[in-house]
C-alpha positions as CSV (number, residue, x, y, z in Angstrom):
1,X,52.8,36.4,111.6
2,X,52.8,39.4,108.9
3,X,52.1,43.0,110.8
4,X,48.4,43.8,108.8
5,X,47.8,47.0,110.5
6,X,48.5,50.9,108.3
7,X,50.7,51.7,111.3
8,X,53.1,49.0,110.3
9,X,53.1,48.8,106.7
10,X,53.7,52.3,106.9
11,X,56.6,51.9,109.0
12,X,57.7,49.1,107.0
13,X,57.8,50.9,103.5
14,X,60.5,53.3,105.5
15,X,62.7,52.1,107.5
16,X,63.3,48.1,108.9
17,X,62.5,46.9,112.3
18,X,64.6,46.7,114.8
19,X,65.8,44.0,117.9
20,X,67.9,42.4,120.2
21,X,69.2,38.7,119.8
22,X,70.4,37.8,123.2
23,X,72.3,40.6,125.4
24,X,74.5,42.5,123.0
25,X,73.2,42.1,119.5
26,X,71.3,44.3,118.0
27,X,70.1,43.7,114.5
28,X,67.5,45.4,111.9
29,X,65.4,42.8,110.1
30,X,61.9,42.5,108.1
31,X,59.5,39.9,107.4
32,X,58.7,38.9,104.1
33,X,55.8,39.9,102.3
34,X,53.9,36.4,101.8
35,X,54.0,33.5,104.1
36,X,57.1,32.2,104.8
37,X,59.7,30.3,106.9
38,X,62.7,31.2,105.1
39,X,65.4,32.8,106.5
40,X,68.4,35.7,105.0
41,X,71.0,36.6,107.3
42,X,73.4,39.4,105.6
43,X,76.8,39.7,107.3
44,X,78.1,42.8,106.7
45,X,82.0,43.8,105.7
46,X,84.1,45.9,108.4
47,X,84.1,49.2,108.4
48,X,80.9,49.7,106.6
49,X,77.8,51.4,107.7
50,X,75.0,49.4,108.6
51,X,72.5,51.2,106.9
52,X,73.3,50.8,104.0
53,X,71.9,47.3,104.4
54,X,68.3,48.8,103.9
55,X,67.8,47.8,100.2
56,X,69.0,44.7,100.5
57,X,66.4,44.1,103.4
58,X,63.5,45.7,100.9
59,X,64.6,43.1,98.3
60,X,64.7,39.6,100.2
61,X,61.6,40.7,102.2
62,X,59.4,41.1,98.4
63,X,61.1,37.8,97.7
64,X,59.5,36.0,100.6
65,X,62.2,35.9,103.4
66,X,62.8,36.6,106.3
67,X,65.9,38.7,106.5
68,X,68.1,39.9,108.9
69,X,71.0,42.0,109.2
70,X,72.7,42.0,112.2
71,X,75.3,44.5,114.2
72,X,78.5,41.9,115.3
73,X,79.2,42.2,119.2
74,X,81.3,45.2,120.0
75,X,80.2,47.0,116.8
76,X,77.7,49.9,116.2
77,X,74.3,49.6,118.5
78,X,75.5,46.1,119.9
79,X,76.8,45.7,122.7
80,X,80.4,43.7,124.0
81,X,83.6,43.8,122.2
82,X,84.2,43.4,119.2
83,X,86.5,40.5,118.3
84,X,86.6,38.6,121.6
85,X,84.4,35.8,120.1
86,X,84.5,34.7,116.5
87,X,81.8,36.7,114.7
88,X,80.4,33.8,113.5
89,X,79.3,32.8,117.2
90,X,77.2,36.1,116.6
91,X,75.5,34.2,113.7
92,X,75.0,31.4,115.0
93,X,73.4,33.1,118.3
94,X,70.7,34.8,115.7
95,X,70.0,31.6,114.6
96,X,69.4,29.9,118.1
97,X,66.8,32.7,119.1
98,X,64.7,32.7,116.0
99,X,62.1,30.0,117.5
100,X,62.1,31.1,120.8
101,X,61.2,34.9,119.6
102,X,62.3,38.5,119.5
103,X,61.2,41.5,119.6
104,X,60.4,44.4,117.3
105,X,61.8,47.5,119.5
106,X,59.8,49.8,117.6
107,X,56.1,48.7,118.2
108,X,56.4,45.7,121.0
109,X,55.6,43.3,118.7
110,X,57.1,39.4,119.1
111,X,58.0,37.3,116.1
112,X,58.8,33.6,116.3
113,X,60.4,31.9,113.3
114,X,60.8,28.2,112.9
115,X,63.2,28.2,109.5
116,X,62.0,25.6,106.5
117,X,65.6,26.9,105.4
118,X,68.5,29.4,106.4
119,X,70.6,31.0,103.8
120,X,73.8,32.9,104.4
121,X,75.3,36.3,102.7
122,X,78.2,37.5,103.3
123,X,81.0,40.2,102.0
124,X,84.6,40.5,102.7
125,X,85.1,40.9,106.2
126,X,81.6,38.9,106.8
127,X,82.7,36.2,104.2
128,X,84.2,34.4,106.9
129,X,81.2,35.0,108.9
130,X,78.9,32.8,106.2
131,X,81.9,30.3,105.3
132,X,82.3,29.3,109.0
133,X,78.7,29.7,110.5
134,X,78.1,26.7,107.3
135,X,79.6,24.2,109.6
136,X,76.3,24.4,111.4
137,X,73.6,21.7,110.0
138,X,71.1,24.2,110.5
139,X,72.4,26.0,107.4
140,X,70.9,25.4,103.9
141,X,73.4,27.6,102.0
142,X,76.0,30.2,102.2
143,X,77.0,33.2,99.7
144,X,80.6,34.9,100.0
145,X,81.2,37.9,97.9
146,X,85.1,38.9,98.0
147,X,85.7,36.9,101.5
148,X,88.8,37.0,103.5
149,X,89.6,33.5,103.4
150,X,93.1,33.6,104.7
151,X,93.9,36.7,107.3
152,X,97.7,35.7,107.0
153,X,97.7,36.9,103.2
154,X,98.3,40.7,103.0
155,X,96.3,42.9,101.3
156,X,97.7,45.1,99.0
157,X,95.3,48.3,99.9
158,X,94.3,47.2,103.9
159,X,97.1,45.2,105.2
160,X,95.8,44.1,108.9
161,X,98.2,46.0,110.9
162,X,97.1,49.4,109.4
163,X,93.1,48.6,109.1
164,X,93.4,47.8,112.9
165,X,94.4,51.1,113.7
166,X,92.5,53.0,110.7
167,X,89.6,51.8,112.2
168,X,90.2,52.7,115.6
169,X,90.8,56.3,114.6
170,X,88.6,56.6,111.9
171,X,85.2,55.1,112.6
172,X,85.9,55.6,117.1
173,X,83.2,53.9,118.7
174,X,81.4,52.4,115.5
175,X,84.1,49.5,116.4
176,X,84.9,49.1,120.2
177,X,88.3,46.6,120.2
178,X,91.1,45.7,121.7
179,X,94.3,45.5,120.0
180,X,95.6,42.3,121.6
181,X,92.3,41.1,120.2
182,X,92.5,42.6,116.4
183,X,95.7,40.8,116.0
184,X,94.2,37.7,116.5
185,X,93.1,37.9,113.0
186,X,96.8,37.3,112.5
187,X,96.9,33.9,114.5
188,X,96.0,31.9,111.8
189,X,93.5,30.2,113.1
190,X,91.1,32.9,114.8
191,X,88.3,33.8,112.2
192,X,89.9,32.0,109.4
193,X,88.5,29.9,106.7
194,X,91.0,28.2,105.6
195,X,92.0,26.4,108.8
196,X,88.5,25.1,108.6
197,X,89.1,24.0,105.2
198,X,88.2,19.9,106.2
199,X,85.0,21.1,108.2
200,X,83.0,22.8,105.4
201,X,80.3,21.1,102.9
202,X,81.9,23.0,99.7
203,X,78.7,22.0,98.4
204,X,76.7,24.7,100.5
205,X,79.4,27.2,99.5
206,X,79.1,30.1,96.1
207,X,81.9,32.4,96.1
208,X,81.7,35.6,94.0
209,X,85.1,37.4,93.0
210,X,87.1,39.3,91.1
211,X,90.4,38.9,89.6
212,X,91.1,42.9,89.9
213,X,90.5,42.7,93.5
214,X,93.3,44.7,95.6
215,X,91.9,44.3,98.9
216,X,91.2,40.5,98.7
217,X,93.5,38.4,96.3
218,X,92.2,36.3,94.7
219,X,94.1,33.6,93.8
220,X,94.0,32.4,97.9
221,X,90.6,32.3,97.1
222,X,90.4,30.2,93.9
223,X,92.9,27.7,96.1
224,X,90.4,27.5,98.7
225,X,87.2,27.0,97.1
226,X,89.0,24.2,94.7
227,X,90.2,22.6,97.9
228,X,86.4,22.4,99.6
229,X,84.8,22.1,96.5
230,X,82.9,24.6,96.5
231,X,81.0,27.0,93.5
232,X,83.3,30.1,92.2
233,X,82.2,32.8,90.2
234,X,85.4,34.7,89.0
235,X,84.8,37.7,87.1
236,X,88.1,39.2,85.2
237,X,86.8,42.4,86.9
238,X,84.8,44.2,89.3
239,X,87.3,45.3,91.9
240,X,86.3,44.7,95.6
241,X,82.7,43.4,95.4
242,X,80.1,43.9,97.9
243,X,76.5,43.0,98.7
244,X,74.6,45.2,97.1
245,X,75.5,43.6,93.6
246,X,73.1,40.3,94.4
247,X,70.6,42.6,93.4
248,X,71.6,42.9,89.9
249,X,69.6,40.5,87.3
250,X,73.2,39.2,85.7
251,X,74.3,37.8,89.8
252,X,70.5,36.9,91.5
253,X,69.6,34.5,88.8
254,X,72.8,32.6,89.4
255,X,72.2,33.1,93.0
256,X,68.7,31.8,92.9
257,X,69.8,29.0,90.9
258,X,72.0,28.2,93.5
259,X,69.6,28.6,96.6
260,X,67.0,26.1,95.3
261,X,69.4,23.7,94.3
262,X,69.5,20.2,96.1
């Protein structure tokens, strides 16, 4: 299943693969570097630039996963619009083509993945991606650093009616939406965790947050995961975490912990 060949580790050691999960999504990925059937999805935050996902790919793929970072519909390379399905759907349509195979665009080469286990990563705007995706049986665990939880709360620094037309004019076509469709986010129940609250398995749930967060409050988020039960870390500060920080010896042990546990 591992690409042997110079070519490809060559390739590898510079930038990740790339392919297409059904019609629109287009995602970067690597294998891991020993045998394995474990799966890492990373859901990125909005805006953000999708390569900055690279390290993050190095480091799951050394630690024997799969991993897999894909574009939502309507954003970046993929194709649709973005926001006219739940960006979870796009999750959960990664997950459905993994056994039946894709592609890498790069050299022609077709992967098939049968997952022993799927884990789940998420920040901020992608939180909600991992938190509601969990529903899914097919999901061993899920990972939210600084989620949305509620899209009704304002944020103090990117309240929704500004962000949805900041992003429009500052990041163009990175983000191809609709406004009747952005302010869906405001509905309530559109992309929302907590009007899922009775559907989730707290139990597959770790939240990581801050206290000085000014983008994401956090005491909706403390309220949520007490009501599904699921693991908080709450650090006094930090600001508005993201991703990259699982890397960090002080967060991965606590998220390995949490990965192999039953």
């Amino acid at each position: 299943m591992l690409p042997q060949d110079r070519h490809h580790t060559t390739i590898r050691a510079m930038r990740a693969l790339r392919t297409r999960f059904g019609k629109d999504i287009v995602a970067e990925f690597l294998p891991p570097r020993r045998r394995s059937q474990n799966v890492i999805i990373l859901c990125g935050g909005m805006p953000g630039y999708p390569s900055a996902k690279f390290p993050l790919l190095d480091f799951f793929s050394k630690k024997g996963y799969w991993v897999f970072s894909p574009r939502y519909r309507g954003s970046w390379e993929s194709g649709g619009r973005f926001l006219r399905i739940s960006p979870d759907r796009d999750v959960i349509a990664v997950i459905d083509q993994l056994p039946l195979g894709f592609k890498d665009l790069w050299n022609n080469k077709t992967y098939r993945v049968k997952p022993d286990k799927i884990y789940l990563i998420g920040g901020s705007f992608g939180g909600p991606a991992v938190i509601l995706s969990s529903r899914d049986a097919r999901i061993t665990k899920a990972i939210a650093i600084s989620p949305v939880v509620d899209f009704r709360v304002r944020s103090k620094v990117d309240p929704i009616d500004w962000l949805g037309k900041f992003v429009k004019e500052a990041f163009g076509e990175g983000y191809r939406y609709s406004m009747k469709d952005w302010n869906k986010l405001k509905n309530g129940r559109f992309y929302n965790p907590v009007a899922y609250s009775d559907d989730l398995d707290g139990k597959k749930l770790f939240i990581i947050h801050a206290k000085d967060d000014d983008v994401v409050a956090w005491k909706p988020v403390q309220k949520f995961a007490r009501r599904v039960g699921s693991q908080l870390m709450l650090l006094r500060s930090g600001g508005h975490l993201s991703m990259p920080l699982i890397v960090k010896p002080r967060f991965y042990k606590r998220i390995h912990k949490f990965l192999k546990s039953k």
